[in-house]
N, C-alpha and C positions, 0 to 999 in steps of 0.2 A: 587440563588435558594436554598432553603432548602435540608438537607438531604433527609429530608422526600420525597418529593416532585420528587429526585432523583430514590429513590430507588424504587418508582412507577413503574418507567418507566425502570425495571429492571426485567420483570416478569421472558423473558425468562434464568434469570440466578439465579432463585431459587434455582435449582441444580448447582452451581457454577461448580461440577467437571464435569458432563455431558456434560453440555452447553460447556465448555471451551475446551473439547476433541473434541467435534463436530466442532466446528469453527478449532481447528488446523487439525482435518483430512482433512476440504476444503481446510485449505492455503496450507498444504500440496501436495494436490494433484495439484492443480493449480499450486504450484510451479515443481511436477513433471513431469506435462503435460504442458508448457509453450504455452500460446497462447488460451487454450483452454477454456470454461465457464463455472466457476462454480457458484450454488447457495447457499448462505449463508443458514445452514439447520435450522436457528431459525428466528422468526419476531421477529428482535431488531428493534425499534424501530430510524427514525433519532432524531438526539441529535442536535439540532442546526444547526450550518453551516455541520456535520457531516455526510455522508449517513450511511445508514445501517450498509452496508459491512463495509463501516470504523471503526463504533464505534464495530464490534465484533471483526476486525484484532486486534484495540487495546486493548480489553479485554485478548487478549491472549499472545499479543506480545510486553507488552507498561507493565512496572511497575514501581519503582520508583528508579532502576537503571538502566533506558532505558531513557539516553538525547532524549529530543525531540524538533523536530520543527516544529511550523507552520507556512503556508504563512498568510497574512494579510485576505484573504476571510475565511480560517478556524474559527478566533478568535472572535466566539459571547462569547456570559458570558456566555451561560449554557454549549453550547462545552467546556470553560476551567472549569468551575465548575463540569461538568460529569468526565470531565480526573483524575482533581484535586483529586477529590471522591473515584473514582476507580481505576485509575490507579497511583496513589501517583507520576504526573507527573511533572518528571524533564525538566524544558521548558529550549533550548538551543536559544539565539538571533542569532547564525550562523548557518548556516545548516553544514557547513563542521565539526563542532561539535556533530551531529545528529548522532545516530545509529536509529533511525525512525523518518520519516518527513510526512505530511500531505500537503498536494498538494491542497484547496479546489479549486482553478482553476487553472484547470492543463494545457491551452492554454496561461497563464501566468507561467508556470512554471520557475522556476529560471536555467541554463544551469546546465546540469547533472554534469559538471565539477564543480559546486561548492559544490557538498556532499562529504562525508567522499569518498574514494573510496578503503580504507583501507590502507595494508601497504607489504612489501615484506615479514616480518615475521607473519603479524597477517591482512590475505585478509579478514579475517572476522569482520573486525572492520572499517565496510562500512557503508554506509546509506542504512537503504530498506526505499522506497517511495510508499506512497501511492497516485497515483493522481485517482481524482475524476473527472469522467466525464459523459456525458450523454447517450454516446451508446460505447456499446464493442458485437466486434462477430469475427465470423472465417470466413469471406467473404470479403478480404478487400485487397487492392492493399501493403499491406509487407507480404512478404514471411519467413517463420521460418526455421530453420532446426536445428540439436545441438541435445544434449542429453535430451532426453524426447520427441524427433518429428520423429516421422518414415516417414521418408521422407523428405518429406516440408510440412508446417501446412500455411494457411493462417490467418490472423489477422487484427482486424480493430479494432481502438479508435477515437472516437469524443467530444469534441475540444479539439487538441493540438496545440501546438504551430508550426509553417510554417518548422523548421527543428528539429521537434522535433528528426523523426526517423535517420535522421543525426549523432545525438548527441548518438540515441540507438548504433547506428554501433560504433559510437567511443568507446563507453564505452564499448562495448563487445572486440574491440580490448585490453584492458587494461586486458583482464583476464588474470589470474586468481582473478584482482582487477576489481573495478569496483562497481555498485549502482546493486540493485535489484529493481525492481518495481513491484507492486499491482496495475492493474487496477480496478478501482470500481465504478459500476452505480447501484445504487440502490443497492438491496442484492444480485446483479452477480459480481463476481469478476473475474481478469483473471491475470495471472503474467508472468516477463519477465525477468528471472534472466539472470546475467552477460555473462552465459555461452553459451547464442544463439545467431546463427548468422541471420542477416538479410540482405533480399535482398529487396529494395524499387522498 
């Protein structure tokens, strides 16, 4: 696809600094309220195998010393030609290589054990993952609790994989190491950092 062609479809980032503060106020809060739904505050448009919410997490959180990976339903040509574009993206062949990974079917997702999950001197040098899926909400048989849940929060994703939330408990036992996740259906996003616990 042409530059040109690209940058079309780039309206809502006319204001680069605006747009870019707005998409991290959401991951932000999503990330401080875990479980809970937020909506992407710009109509970006989908890019390919890309949804919405994904292509603005990456506008803010993807540059070109952000390895990245993605799974095989992620990789149309204009998805890597929009990344390529914008995000001056560093594609990694391993995920355990990744500091952000793109999940486009996240019921094929590859076992949370094989992302970065950092390290004992540097936890922050994990993978956050975005998986794409077609319904996310707070009505749904996992229970949240952890720092950012007053109380218990409920949460639901569709399609994952049969142990996916299995794999969520394990990986929260690893804190302070461990993967971060983005869930994303359309421009609603919802996130599940390392630090919550779950109950299935």
């Amino acid at each position: 696809m042409a530059l040109e062609s690209l940058s079309t479809l780039d309206a809502d980032f006319a204001d680069p600094v605006l747009a870019t503060q707005a998409v991290f106020r959401t991951a932000l809060a999503a990330l401080a309220e875990p479980g809970t739904v937020h909506v992407l505050p710009l109509h970006v448009p989908a890019i390919g195998a890309l949804a919405p919410g994904t292509v603005g997490l990456c506008r803010v959180l993807v540059d070109g010393d952000t390895p990245l990976w993605l799974d095989d339903a992620a990789e149309s040509e204009r998805a890597l030609s929009y990344l390529s574009f914008h995000c001056g993206m560093r594609r990694m062949a391993n995920p355990a290589s990744a500091a952000f990974a793109i999940v486009a079917d996240a019921a094929a997702c590859p076992p949370l054990s094989s992302f970065a999950i950092g390290t004992a001197e540097y936890p922050d040098r994990s993978t956050t993952i975005v998986l794409q899926v077609s319904e996310i909400g707070t009505a749904g048989a996992v229970r949240l609790s952890g720092p950012g849940v007053e109380h218990t929060r409920r949460f639901a994703a569709a399609p994952l994989s049969p142990d996916f939330w299995r794999q969520a408990q394990a990986n929260h036992a690893l804190y302070p190491l461990g993967v971060d996740i983005f869930f994303v259906a359309g421009r609603r996003l919802a996130a599940l950092p390392r630090s919550t616990r779950l109950e299935v």
